[in-house]
C-alpha positions as CSV (number, residue, x, y, z in Angstrom):
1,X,-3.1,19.0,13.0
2,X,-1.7,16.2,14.4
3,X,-4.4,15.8,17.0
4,X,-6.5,15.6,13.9
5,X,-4.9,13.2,12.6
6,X,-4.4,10.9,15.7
7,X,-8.7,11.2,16.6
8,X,-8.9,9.5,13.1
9,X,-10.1,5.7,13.9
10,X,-7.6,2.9,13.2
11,X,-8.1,-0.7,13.1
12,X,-5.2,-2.7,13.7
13,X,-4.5,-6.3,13.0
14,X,-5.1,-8.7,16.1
15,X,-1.4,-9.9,17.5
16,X,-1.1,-12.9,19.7
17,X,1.5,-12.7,22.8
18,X,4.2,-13.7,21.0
19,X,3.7,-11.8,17.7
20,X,2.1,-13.6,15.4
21,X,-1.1,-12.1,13.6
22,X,-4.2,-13.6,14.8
23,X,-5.6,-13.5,11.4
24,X,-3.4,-15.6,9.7
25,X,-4.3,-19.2,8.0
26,X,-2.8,-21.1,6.3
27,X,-4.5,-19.5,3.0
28,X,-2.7,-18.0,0.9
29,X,-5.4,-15.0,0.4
30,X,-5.2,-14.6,3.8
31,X,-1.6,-14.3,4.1
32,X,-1.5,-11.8,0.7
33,X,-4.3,-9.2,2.7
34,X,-1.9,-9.4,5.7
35,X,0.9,-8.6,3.8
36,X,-1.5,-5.9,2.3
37,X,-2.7,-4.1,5.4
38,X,0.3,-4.5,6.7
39,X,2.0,-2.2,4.0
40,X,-0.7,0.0,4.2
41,X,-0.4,0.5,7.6
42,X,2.6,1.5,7.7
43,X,2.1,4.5,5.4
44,X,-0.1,5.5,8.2
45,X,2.0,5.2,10.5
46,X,4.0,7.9,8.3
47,X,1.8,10.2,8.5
48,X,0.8,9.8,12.3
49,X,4.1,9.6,13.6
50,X,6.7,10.8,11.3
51,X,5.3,13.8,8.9
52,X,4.7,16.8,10.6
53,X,3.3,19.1,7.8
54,X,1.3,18.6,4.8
55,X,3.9,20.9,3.1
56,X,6.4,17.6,3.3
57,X,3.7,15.7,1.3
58,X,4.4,18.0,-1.7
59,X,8.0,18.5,-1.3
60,X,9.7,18.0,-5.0
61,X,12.6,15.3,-4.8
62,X,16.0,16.7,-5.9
63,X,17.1,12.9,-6.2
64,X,13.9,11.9,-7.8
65,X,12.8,14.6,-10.3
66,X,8.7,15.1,-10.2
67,X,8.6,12.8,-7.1
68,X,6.6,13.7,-3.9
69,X,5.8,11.9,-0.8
70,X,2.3,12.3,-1.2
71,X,2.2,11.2,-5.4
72,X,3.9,8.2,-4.2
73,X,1.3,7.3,-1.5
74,X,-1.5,8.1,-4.1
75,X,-0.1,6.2,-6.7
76,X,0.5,2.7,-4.5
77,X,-3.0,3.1,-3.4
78,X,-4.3,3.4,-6.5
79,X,-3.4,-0.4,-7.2
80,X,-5.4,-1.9,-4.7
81,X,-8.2,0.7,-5.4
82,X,-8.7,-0.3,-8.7
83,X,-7.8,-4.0,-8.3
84,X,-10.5,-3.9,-5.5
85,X,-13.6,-2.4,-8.1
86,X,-12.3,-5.3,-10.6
87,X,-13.0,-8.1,-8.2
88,X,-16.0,-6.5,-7.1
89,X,-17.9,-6.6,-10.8
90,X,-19.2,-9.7,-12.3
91,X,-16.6,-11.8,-14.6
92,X,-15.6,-11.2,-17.3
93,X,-13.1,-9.0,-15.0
94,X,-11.2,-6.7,-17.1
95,X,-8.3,-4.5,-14.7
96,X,-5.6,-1.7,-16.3
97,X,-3.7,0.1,-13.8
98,X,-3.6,3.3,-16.0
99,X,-6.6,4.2,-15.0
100,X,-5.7,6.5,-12.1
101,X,-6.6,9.7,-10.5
102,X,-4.3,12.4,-10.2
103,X,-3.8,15.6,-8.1
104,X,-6.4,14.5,-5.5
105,X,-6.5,15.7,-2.0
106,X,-4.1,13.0,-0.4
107,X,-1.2,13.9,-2.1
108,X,-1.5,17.3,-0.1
109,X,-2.8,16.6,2.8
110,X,-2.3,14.3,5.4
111,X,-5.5,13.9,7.1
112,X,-7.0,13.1,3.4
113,X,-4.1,10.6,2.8
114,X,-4.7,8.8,5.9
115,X,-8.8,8.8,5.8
116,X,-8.0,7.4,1.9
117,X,-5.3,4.7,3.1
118,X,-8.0,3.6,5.7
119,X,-10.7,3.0,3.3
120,X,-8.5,1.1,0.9
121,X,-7.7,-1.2,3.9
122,X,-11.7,-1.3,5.0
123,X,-12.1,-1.9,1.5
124,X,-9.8,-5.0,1.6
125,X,-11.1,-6.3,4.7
126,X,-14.1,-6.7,2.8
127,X,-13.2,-8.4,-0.6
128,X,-10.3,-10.1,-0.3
129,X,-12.1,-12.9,2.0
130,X,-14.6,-13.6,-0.2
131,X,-12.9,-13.5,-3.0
132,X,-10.9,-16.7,-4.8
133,X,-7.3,-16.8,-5.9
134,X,-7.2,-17.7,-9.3
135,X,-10.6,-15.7,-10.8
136,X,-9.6,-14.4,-13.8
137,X,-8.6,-11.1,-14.8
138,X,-7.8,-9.7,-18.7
139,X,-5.0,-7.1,-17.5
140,X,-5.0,-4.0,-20.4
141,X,-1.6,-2.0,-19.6
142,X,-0.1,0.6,-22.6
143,X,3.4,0.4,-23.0
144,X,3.5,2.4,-24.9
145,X,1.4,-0.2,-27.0
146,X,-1.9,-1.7,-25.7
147,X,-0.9,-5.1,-24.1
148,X,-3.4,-7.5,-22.5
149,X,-2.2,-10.6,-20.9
150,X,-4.1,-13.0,-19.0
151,X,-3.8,-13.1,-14.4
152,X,-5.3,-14.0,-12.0
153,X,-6.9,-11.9,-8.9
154,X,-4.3,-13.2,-6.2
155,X,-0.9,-12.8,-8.6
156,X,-2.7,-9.2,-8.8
157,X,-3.0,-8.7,-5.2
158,X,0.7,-10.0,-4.7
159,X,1.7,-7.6,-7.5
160,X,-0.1,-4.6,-5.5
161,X,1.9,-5.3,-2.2
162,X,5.0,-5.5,-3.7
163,X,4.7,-2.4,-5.9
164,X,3.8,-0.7,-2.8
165,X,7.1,-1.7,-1.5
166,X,8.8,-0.5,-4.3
167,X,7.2,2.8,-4.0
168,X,7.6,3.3,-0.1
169,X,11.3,2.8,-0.9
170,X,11.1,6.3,-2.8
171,X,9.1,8.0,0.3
172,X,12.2,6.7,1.9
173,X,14.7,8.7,0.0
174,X,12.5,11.8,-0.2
175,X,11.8,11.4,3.5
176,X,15.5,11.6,4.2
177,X,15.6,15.0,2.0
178,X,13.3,16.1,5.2
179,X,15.4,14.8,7.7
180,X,12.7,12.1,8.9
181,X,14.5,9.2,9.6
182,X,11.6,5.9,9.1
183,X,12.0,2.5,10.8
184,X,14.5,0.1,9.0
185,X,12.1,-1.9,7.9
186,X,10.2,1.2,5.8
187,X,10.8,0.5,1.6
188,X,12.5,-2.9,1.7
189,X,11.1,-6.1,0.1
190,X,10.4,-9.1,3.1
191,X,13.2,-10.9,0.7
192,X,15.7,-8.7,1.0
193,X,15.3,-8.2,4.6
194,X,15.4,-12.1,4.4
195,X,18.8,-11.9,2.3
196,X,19.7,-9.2,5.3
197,X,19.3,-12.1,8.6
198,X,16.4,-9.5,9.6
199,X,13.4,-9.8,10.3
200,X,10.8,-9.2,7.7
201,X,8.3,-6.8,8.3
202,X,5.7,-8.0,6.3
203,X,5.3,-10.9,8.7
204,X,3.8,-8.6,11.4
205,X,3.6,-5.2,11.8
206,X,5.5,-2.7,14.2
207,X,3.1,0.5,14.2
């Protein structure tokens, strides 16, 4: 299996001698699919490097009651998935992140998680560029209540990164019920790594 998995293509981010992402502008699109892809990436690097059975993907949480590796990776996916097909449809943009699929073959299996993490980043490769920071977007989330509020495609696309972020911080804590000690970097927020004197990891990547 993990042949399988490592014969899967990957496309990195371009890194100059000294680190810095080839990619980045001074843009701040730019800079929010870095950050994107780079969070993305390194769920991948979970599952080529770290996971050894799908069976870990479904393990239930004892700390974190209903909680699974692989429900976690689904649902942070999710919100660039469906943030993607919003900017991809003519205005008016509408976007709720309750619209989500569940029990689908990533949160089981870790070639499907990984083929599914690489399309979301293909599929940010190809929107994010040409699409503009402050298009608007009607947000519908149930609270329980309906709500609708008013954003904007890159406060949605900052949102998605950092949510992500959130959730790895959970694989983190299941991934320790496993015995799979991550990177350092794995789960925390640039700022607190900031707050820390260390070295964010959203500024480059290290998989």
């Amino acid at each position: 299996m993990a042949s399988e998995l490592s014969s899967l293509p990957t496309t990195m981010p371009n890194f100059s001698q000294d680190g810095s992402d080839q990619l980045h502008t001074d843009t701040p699109l730019i800079q929010l699919l870095s950050v994107s892809k780079t969070v993305l990436f390194q769920a991948v690097d979970l599952l080529d490097n770290y996971l050894t059975s799908d069976e870990q993907l479904t393990l239930s949480s004892k700390f974190l009651p209903g909680s699974t590796i692989g429900k976690h990776l689904r649902h942070a996916r999710d919100h660039f998935v469906l943030l993607m097909d919003c900017a991809s449809v003519t205005p008016p943009k509408t976007l709720s992140y309750d619209t989500r699929s569940r029990n689908t073959p990533m949160e089981s299996s870790r070639t499907a998680a990984r083929e599914a993490l690489m399309e979301t980043i293909r599929q940010l490769e190809a929107v994010v560029p040409t699409a503009q920071m402050n298009t608007p977007i009607t947000l519908h989330a149930v609270t329980p209540h309906l709500q609708e509020f008013q954003t904007t495609f890159g406060r949605e696309l900052w949102f998605a990164g950092l949510h992500c972020v959130h959730h790895w911080s959970m694989v983190r804590v299941i991934a320790g019920e496993l015995n799979v000690q991550l990177t350092d970097d794995f789960g925390f927020a640039p700022s607190t790594l900031v707050y820390q004197n260390r070295e964010a990891p959203l500024g480059k990547a290290k998989i």
